[in-house]
C-alpha positions in Angstrom: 95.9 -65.1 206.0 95.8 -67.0 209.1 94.2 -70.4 207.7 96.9 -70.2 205.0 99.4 -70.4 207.9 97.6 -72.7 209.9 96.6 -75.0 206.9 100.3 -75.2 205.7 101.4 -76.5 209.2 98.7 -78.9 209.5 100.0 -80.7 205.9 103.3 -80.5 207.2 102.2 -82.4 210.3 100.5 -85.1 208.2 102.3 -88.4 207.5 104.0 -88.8 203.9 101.3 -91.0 202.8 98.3 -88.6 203.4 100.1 -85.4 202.1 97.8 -83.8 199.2 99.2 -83.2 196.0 99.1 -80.5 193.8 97.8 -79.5 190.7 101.3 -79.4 189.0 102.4 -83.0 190.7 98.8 -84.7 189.3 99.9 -82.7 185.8 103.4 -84.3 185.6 102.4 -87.7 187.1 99.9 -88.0 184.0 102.3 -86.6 181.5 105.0 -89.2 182.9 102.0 -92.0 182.3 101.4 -90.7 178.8 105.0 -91.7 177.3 104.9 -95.2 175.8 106.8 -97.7 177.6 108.9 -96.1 180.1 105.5 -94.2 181.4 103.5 -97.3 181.6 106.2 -99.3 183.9 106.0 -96.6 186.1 102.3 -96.1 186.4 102.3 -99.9 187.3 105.0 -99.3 190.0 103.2 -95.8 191.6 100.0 -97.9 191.2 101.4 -101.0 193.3 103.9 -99.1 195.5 104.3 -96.0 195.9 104.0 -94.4 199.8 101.1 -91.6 198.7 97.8 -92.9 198.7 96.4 -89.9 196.1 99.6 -91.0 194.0 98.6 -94.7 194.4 95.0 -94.3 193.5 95.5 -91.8 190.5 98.0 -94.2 188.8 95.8 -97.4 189.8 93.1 -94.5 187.7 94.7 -94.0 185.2 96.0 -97.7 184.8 92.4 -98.5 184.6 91.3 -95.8 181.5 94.2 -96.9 179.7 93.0 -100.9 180.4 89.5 -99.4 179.0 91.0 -97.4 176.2 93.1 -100.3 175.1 90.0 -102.7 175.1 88.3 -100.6 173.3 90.9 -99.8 170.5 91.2 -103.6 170.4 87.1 -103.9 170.2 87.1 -101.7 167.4 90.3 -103.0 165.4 88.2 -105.8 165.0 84.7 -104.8 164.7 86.3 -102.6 161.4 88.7 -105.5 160.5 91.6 -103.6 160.9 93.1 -106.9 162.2 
């Protein structure tokens, strides 16, 4: 019970920018990078400037697989001829 305490004082003692995320805030950051347009201006912005460095580095992640999905959509579009 004691390292809960102590563990929850420590993050609050952390600056802003090292503060781990949780599970629910990784969840909603991917579901707000899932919707079309609006989601992928806002992965570029929290991939470019946002204060948390695990916030920073998932969307600059996730800006990455959808970089490699989109190549490869675009790969196969025209290996089939779909274009």
């Amino acid at each position: 019970m004691k390292k809960i305490k102590k563990s929850k004082v420590v993050e609050q003692l952390l600056p802003k920018a090292y503060r781990p995320v949780s599970g629910w805030g990784y969840f909603l950051h991917a579901l707000l990078y899932s919707i079309p347009v609006i989601g992928w201006i806002f992965m570029i912005a929290h991939a470019f400037a946002d204060k948390s460095r695990h916030i920073r580095s998932f969307a600059g992640a996730y800006c990455f697989l959808t970089l490699i999905a989109l190549a490869g959509a675009l790969g196969a579009g025209f290996y089939f001829g779909w274009f």
